[in-house]
C-alpha positions in Angstrom: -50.1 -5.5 14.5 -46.5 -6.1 13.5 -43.6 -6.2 15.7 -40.8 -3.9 15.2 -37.3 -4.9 15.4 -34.6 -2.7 16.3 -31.4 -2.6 13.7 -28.3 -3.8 14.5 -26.1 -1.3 14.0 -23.9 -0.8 11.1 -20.3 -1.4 11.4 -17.7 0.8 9.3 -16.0 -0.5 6.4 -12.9 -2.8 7.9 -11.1 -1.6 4.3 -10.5 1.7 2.7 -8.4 3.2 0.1 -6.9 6.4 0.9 -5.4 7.5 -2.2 -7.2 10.7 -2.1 -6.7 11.4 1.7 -3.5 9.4 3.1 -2.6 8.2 5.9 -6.2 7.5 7.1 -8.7 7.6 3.6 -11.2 9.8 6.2 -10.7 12.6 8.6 -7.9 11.4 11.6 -11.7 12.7 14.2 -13.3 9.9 12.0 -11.0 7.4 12.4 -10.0 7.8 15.8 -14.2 8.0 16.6 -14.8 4.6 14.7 -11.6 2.4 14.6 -9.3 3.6 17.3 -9.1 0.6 19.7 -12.5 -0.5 18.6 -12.0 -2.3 15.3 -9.1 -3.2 12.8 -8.6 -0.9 9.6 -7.0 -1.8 6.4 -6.0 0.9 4.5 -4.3 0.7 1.1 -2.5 3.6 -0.5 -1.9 4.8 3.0 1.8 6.4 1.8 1.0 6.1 -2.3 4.1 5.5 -4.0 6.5 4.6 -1.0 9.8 4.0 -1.3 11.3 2.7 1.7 13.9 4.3 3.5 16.1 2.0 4.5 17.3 -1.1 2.5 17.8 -4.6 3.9 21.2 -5.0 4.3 21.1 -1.4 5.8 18.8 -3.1 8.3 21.1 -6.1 8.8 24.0 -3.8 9.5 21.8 -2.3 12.3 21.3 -5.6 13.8 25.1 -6.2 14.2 25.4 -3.0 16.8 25.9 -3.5 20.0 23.3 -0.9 20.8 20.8 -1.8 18.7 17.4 -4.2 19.6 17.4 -7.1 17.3 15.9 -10.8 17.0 16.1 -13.4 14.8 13.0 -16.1 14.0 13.3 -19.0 12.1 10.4 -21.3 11.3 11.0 -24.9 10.3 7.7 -25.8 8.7 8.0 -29.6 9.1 8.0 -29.3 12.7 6.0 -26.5 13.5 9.5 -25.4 15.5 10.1 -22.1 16.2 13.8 -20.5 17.3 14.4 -16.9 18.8 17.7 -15.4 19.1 18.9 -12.1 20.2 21.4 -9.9 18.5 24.1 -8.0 18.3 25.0 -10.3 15.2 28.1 -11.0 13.1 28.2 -9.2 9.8 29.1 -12.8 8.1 25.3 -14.6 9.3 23.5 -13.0 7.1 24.9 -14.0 3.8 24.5 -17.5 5.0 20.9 -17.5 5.9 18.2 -19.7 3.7 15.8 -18.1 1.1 12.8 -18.6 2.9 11.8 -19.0 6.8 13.3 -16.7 8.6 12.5 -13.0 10.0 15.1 -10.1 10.9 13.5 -7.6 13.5 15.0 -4.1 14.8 13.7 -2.1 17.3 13.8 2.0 17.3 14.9 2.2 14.1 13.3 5.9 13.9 15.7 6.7 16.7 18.8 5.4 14.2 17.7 7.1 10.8 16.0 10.5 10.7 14.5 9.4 6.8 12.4 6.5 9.2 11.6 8.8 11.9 10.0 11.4 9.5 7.3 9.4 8.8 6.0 10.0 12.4 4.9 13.0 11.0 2.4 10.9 9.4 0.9 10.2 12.7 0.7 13.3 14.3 -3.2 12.6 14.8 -2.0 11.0 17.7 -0.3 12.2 21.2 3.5 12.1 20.2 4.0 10.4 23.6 1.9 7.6 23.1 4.0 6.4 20.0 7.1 3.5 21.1 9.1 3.2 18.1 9.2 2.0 14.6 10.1 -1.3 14.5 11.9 -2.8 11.1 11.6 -6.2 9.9 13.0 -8.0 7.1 11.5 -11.3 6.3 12.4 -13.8 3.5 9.9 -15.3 1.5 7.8 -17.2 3.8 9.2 -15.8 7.0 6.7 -14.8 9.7 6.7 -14.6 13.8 3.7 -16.9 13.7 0.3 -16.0 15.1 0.2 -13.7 17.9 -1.5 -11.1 19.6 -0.1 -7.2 21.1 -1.1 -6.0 24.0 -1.0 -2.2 22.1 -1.9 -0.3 18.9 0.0 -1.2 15.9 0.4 0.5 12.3 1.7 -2.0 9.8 3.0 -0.6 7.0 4.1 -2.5 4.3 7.5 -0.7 2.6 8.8 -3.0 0.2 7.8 -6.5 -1.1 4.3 -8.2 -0.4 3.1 -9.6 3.3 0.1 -11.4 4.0 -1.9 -10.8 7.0 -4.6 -12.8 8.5 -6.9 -11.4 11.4 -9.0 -12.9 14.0 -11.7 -9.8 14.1 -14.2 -12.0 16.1 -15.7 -10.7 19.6 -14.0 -13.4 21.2 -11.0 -14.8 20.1 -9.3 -17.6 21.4 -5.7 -16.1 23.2 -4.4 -19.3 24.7 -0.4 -19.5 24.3 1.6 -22.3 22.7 3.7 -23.8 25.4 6.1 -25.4 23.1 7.8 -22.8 22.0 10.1 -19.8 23.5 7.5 -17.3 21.7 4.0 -16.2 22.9 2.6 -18.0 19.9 -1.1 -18.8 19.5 -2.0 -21.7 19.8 -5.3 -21.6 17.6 -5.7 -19.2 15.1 -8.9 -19.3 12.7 -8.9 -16.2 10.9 -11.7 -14.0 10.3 -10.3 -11.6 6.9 -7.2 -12.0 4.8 -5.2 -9.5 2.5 -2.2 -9.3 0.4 -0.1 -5.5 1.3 1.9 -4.2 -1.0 4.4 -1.0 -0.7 2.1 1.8 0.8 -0.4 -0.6 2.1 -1.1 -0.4 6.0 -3.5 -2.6 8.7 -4.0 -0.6 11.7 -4.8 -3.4 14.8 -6.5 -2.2 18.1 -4.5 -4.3 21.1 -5.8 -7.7 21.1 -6.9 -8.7 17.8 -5.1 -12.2 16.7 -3.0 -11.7 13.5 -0.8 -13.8 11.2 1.9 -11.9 8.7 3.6 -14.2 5.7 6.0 -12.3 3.5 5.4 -13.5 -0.1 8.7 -12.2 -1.7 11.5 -10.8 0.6 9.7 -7.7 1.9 10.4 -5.0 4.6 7.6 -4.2 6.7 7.1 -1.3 9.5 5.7 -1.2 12.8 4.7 1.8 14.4 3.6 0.7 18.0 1.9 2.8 20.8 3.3 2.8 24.6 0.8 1.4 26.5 1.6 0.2 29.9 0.1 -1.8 32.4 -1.6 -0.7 35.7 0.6 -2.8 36.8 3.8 -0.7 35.8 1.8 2.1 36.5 0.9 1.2 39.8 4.7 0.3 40.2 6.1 3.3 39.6 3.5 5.4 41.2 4.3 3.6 44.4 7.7 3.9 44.4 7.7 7.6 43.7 5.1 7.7 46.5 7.3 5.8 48.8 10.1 8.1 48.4 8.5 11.1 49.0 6.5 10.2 51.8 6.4 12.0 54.7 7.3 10.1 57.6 5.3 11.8 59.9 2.1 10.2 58.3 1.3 7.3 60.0 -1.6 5.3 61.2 -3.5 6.7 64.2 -6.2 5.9 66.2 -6.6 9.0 68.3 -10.6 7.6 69.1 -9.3 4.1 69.7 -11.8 2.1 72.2 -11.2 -1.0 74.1 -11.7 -3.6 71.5 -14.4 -6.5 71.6 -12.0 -8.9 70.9 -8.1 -7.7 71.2 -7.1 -10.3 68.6 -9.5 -8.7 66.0 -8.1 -6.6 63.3 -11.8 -4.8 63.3 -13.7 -2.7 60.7 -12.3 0.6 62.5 -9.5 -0.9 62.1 -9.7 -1.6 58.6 -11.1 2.8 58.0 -7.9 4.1 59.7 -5.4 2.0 57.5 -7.5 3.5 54.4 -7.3 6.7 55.8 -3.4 6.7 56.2 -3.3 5.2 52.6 -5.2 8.1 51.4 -3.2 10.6 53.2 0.2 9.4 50.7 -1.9 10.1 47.3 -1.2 12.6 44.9 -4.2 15.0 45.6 -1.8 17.8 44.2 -2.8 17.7 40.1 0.6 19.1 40.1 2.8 16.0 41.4 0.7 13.5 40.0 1.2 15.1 36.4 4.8 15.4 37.0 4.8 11.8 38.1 3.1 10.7 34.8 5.4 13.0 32.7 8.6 11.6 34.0 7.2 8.2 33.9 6.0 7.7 30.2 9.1 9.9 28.6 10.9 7.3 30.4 8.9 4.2 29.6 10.0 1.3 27.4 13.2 3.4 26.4 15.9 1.9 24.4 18.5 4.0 25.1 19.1 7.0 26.6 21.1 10.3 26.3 24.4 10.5 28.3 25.9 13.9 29.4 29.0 15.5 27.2 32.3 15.5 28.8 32.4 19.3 28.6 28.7 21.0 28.3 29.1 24.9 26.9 28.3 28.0 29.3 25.2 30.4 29.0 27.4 32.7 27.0 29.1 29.9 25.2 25.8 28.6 24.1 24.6 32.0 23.3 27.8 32.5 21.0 27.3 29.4 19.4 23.9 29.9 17.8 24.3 33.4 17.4 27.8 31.9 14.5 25.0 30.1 13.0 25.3 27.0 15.1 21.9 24.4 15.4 21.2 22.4 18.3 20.1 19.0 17.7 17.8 16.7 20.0 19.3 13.2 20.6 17.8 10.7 19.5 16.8 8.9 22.6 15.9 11.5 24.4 11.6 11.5 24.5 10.0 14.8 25.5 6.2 16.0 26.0 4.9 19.0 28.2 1.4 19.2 30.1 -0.1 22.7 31.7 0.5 23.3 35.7 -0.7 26.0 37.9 1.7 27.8 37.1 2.7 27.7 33.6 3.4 24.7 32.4 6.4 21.7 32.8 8.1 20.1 30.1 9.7 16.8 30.6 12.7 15.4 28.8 13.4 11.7 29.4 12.4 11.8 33.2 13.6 15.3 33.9 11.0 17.8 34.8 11.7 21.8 34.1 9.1 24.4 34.8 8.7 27.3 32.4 5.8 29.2 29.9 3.6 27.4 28.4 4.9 28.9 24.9 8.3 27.5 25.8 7.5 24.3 26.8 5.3 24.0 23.5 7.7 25.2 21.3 10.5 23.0 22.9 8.7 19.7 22.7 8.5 20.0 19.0 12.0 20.7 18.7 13.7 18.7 17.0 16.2 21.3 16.6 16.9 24.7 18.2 18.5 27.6 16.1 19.4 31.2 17.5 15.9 32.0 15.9 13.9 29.9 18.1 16.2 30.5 21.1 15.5 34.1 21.2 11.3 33.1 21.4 12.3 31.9 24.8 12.0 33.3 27.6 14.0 33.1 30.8 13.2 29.8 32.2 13.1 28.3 28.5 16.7 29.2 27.8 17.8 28.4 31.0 16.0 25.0 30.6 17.9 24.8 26.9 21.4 24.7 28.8 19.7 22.1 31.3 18.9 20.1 28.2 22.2 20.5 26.6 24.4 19.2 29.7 22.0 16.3 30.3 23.2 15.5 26.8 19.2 15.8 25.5 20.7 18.5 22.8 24.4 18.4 21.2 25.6 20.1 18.9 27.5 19.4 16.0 31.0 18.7 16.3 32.2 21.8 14.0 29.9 23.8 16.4 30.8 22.5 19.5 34.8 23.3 18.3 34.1 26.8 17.6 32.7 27.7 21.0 35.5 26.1 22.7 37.8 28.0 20.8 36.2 31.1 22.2 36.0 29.9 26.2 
């Protein structure tokens, strides 16, 4: 009698092209069934024929703002040396830096030009909430951040020149830190696959897989990286919101107290009542905890945020405004998602919570921008929430706009 041997399962291809179905080359179910924080993905012809959107020294200028996010990392490969510094940057360092070496990185560069942030659109197979940014980087021939490892999802899409990218796909990959340098480098990297991108090329990495990027040529490469906190910062922030609305009167009781065996003893009794009075400060209402949560990540890892006009429009004002033609548009910073309640539903903008319809709150979450034909959709709460929006600076409108209704207060 022979013995049979079970199979070892087959894994899915780690490379596809997707030519015939961008982003992904499969259904976004198939991919986010297979790969999705399970296994890397490269996937060439993700955007066929891309031209990238922004240009280096446009990306350069960016780094000089005082608002911006930007780093500069220089390699010196005789010493295996590594140097990080932070911008804003003068507009006369960049015409003096070497041919080779060195890397130029923005953050929330979707948040700066609307041609970057459109391809988010790309990605709407994921919860918009869960996406961070798109992070630009420029890198001279043979610049590179050395080998590290994220802690999140990352897209890497290659927009203009060539990059080579080495991966550590093994089960268990070494993830000790350098402590020589200022970075969270590696500090052994043996890498399992290695490919060449070119514009229109992307790797998809799960959090925690090793990688290595080397432009070949100057290149510009894009990042689109998920928000994924910690329990920690979750924990965090759920505390402190817990703290501040805790009800004072909660407190720890012993209404069957007995005399103890030992007076000294914090006891096992003990131990249930401070459990109990812990338990009585949760968020048992699905309600508050969702509002929690909501707040919480349209607030998470922001760069920026919006900051109230110095003179927001009226109700009528407003309604004026869009009925001359006039189109609200979202700020930039401002992050928004919505989630069902009891009643209705709750749509949060950058921390601020405002209860309406469920259609509302849909609709209002995708908008980018309102006109006077999506404002009429709304209903009460929904326009009232739009004025809300508009004087917490989360929707301005343009300047030509904005003059024409004050003409008429």
């Amino acid at each position: 009698m022979t013995k049979k041997t079970a199979k070892s399962p087959t894994l899915p291809p780690i490379e596809v092209d997707a030519s015939r179905r961008p982003p992904l080359g499969m259904p976004p179910q198939l991919f986010l069934r297979r790969y999705w924080q399970k296994r890397p993905l490269l996937v060439r012809n993700a955007f066929p024929g891309l031209v990238s959107p922004i240009e280096p020294d446009e990306l350069a200028g960016l780094a000089c703002e005082e608002a911006a996010l930007s780093r500069l990392i220089t390699h010196d490969r005789a010493s295996d040396g590594w140097s990080l510094r932070s911008g804003p940057f003068e507009e006369d360092q960049f015409p003096t830096m070497p041919d080779h070496d060195w890397t130029l990185l923005v953050q929330d560069v979707d948040k700066w030009d609307p041609d970057v942030a459109a391809l988010l659109d790309a990605f709407d197979f994921l919860p918009r909430w869960r996406i961070d940014d798109i992070m630009v980087s420029f890198a001279a021939t043979g610049g590179s951040v050395g080998a590290h490892v994220d802690q999140y999802d990352v897209f890497l899409l290659q927009a203009h020149g060539q990059r080579r990218w080495q991966i550590d796909a093994s089960d268990n990959p070494p993830l000790e830190f350098r402590d020589d340098v200022e970075l969270k480098l590696l500090r052994q990297f043996t890498p399992t696959h290695d490919w060449v991108l070119g514009p229109g090329d992307m790797l998809y990495l799960p959090p925690g897989v090793p990688h290595l990027g080397v432009a070949q040529d100057p290149c510009l490469t894009f990042s689109v990286g998920m928000r994924a906190p910690s329990s920690a910062e979750l924990i965090a922030d759920y505390l402190d919101t817990l703290v501040a609305e805790a009800d004072e009167a909660i407190r720890y009781r012993d209404p069957d107290l007995a005399p103890p065996t030992d007076p000294n003893e914090i006891d096992a009794t003990a131990m249930g009542r401070v459990v109990e009075a812990l338990n009585a400060l949760r968020m048992n209402d699905p309600d508050r905890l969702g509002e929690w949560f909501g707040r919480f990540i349209t607030t998470y890892r922001s760069a920026g945020q919006a900051a109230a006009p110095a003179q927001a429009p009226s109700l009528i004002q407003l309604q004026f405004a869009l009925s001359q033609g006039a189109t609200l548009q979202r700020h930039p910073m401002t992050r928004m998602a919505w989630r069902r309640a009891s009643k209705g539903a709750v749509l949060f903008a950058s921390g601020q919570a405002l209860p309406m319809a469920v259609r509302d709150a849909r609709a209002l979450a995708a908008a980018e921008r309102i006109d006077a034909a999506l404002y009429q959709t709304l209903g009460e709460q929904g326009r009232e929430a739009v004025l809300v929006l508009i004087t917490s600076g989360h929707y301005v409108l343009p300047e030509a706009n904005a003059d024409e209704y004050n003409d008429h207060r």
